[in-house]
C-alpha positions in Angstrom: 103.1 125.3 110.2 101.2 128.3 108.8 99.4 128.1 105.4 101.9 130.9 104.1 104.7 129.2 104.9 102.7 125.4 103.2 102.2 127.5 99.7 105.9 128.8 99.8 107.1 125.0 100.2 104.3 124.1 98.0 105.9 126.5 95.2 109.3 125.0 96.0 108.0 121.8 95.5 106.8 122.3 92.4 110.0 124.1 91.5 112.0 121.0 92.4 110.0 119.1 90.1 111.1 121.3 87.1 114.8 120.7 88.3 117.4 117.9 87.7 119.4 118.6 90.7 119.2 120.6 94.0 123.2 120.9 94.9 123.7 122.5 98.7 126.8 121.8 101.0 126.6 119.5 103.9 127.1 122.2 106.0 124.3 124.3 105.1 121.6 121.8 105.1 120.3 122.6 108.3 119.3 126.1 107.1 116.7 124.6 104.5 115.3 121.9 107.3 111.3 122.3 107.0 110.7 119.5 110.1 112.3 117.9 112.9 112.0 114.5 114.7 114.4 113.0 117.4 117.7 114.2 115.2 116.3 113.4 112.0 115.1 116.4 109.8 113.6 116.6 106.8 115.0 119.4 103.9 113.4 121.2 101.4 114.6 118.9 98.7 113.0 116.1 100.3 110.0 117.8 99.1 111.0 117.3 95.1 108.3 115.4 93.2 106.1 115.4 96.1 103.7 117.8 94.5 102.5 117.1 90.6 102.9 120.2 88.1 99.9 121.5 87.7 98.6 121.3 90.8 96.7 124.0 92.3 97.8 126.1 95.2 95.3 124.6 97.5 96.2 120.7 96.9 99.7 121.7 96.8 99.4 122.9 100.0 97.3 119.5 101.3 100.0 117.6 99.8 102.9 119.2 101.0 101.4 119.5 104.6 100.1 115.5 104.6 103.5 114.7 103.6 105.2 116.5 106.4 102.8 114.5 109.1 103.3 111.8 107.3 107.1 111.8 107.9 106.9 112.7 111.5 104.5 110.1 112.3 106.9 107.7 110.9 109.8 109.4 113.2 107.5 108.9 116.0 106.2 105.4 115.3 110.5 104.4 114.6 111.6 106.2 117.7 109.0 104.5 119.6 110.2 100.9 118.1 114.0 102.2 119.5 112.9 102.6 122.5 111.1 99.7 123.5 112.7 96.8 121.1 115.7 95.0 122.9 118.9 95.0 121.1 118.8 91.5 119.7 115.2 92.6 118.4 116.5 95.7 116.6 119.5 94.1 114.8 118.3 93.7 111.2 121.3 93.2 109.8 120.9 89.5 109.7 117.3 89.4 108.1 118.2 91.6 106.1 121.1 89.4 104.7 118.9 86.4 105.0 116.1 88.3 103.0 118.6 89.3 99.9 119.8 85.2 99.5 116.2 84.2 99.6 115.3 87.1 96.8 119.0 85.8 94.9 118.0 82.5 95.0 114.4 82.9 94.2 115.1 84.9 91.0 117.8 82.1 89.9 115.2 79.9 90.4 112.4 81.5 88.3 114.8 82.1 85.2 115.8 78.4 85.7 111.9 77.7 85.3 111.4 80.2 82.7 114.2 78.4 80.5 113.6 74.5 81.1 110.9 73.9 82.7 108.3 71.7 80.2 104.9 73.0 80.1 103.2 70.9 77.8 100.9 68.2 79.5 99.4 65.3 77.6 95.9 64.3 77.5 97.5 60.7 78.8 99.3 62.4 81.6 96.1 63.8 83.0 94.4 60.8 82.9 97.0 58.7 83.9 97.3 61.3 87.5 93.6 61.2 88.0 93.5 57.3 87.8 96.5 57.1 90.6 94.6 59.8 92.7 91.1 59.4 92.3 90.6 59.7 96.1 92.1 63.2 96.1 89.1 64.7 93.5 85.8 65.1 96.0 83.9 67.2 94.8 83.4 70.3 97.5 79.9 71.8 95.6 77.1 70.1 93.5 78.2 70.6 89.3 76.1 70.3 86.3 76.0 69.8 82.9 73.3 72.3 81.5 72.3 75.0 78.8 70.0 78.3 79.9 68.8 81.0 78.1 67.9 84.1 79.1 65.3 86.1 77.1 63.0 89.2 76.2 59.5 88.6 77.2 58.5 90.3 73.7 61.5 87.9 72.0 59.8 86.2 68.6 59.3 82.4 68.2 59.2 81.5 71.9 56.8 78.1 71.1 60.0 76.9 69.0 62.8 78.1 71.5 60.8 75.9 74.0 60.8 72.8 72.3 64.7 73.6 70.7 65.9 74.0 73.8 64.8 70.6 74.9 65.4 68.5 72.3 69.0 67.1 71.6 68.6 67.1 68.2 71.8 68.6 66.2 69.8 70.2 63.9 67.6 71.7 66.5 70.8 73.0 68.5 72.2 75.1 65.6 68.7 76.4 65.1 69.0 77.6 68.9 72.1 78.3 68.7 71.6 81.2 65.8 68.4 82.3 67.5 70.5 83.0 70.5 73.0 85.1 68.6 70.1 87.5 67.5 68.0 87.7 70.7 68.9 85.7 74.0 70.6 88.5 76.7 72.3 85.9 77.7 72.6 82.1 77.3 75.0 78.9 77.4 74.7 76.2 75.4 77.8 73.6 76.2 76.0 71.0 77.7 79.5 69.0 77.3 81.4 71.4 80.4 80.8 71.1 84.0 79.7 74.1 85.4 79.3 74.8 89.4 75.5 74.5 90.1 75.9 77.9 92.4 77.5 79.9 89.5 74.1 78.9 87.3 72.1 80.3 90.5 73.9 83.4 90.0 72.6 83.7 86.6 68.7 82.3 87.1 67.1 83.2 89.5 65.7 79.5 90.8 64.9 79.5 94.1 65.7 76.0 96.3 66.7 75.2 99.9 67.7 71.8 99.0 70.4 72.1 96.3 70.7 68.4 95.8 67.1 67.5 96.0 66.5 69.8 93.4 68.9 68.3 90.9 67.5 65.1 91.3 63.7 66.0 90.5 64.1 69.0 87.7 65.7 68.6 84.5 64.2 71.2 81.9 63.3 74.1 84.0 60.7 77.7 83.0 61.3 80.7 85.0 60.0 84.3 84.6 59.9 87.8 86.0 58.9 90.8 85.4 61.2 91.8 82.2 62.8 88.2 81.0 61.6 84.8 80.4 64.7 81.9 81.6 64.8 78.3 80.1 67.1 75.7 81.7 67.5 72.2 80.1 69.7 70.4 83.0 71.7 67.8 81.0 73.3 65.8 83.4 74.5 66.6 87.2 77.1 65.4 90.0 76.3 65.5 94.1 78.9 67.3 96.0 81.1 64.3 98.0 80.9 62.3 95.5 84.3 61.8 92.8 84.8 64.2 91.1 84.8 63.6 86.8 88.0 63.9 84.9 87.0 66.7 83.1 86.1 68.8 85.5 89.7 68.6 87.1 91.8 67.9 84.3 93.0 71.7 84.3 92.9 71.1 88.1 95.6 68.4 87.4 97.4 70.3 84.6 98.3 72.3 87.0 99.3 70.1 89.6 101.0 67.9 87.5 103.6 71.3 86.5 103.9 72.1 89.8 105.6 69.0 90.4 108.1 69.2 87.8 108.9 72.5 88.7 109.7 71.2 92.1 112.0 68.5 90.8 113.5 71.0 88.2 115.0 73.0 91.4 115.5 69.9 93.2 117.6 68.7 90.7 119.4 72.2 90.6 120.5 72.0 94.1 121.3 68.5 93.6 123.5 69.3 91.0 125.1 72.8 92.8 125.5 70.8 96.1 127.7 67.9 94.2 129.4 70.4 91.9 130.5 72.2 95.1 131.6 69.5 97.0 133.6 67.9 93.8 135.6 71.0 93.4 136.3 71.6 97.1 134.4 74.9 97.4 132.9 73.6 100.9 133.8 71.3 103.2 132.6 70.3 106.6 135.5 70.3 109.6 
């Protein structure tokens, strides 16, 4: 197709755009056909909102043109299907049918979760699921209970970080705590939440090729570079294959514990739908 006849396309695009309806008879439809494939052809009109206003003439000549191939190669790819797909093969009718119930009966089900479906899991609940399933909750990585700092080199009071950081004192945590509000880059100090080992790694840069052996001999660690000083007070750590701790699943669980009552809620529903059915003679089997 030549580039003078892409920009006059282009400009009908655009045109198109700017219009709320393109009205031709059937009849003369073949007249404005801009492309051709094995029957099918593809108008002028097809062309509407295909280009954006304000365009310039030489994208809405790429446009217009990659649209065009585009369409083809679709023919193409289709006719090429037709051709070597037996019949059974190419009747969709039935998946498409299937598809629509699945899609009816999936959005029936979601506003029936939507509207009853209880949400609200007790602390007892959790702990009551991780008793009965204990065996289920191995840990797959190595998890710690820690607080790091990351800070300046030039940062002020660094004797007193060192020892705050160490200590468990309450009072020396809220003086750590304020000191890390005014200087650290970064830091963490909940030394009560289990945190993936590797996700600390990603964060200080501690260099080990036994994981586990490491956990076992370091607790309060000193690291530095070139630009940052990093302090690492490991409070407490768990070996990966061992049992996992409660609160390091209980969202885990949460979650699980939903998902089961949202199964039963739909359960229920075709329970309910199936006997409903049968009781008012709707379906029967011969």
């Amino acid at each position: 197709m030549s580039p003078q006849k892409l920009i006059l396309l282009s400009v009908a695009a655009l045109t198109f755009c700017s219009c709320s309806y393109f009205k031709k008879k059937q009849e003369d439809r073949g007249k404005d056909a801009i492309a051709r494939a094995y029957g099918n052809y593809l108008y002028l009109e097809d062309l509407a909102g295909v280009v954006t206003k304000g365009a310039s003439k030489q994208d809405s000549i790429n446009i217009t043109k990659s649209f065009i191939e585009n369409w083809i190669r679709q023919q193409a790819v289709l006719q090429k299907a037709e051709n070597n797909l037996d019949e059974e093969s190419k009747n969709v009718d039935k998946k498409l049918e299937d598809y629509r119930k699945t899609l009816i009966t999936y959005a029936y089900e979601t506003e029936l979760i939507a509207q009853k479906l209880d949400t609200i899991v007790s602390d007892n609940e959790i702990e009551e699921y991780y008793k009965a399933n204990q065996n289920n909750f191995e840990l797959k990585d190595n998890i710690i209970k820690v607080i790091y700092l990351k800070l300046n080199k030039k940062s002020p009071k660094l004797g007193k970080v060192r020892d705050w950081y160490r200590s468990n004192s309450a009072k020396d945590r809220e003086d750590l705590s304020e000191y890390c509000h005014q200087y650290a880059v970064n830091y963490f100090l909940d030394d009560k939440t289990w945190l993936l080992f590797d996700d600390l790694l990603k964060e200080i840069p501690i260099k080990t090729y036994d994981k586990e052996q490491f956990l076992q001999n370091n607790r309060n660690i000193e690291i530095e570079d070139s630009s940052y000083i990093y302090l690492v007070s490991i409070k407490g750590f768990m070996i990966k294959n061992s049992t996992s701790p409660l609160s390091f699943e209980s969202n885990n669980i949460r979650s699980l514990i939903i998902n089961q009552r949202k199964l039963k809620l739909i359960e229920q529903m075709e329970q309910k739908a199936y006997e409903e059915a049968r009781k008012s003679g709707d379906v029967e089997v011969y």
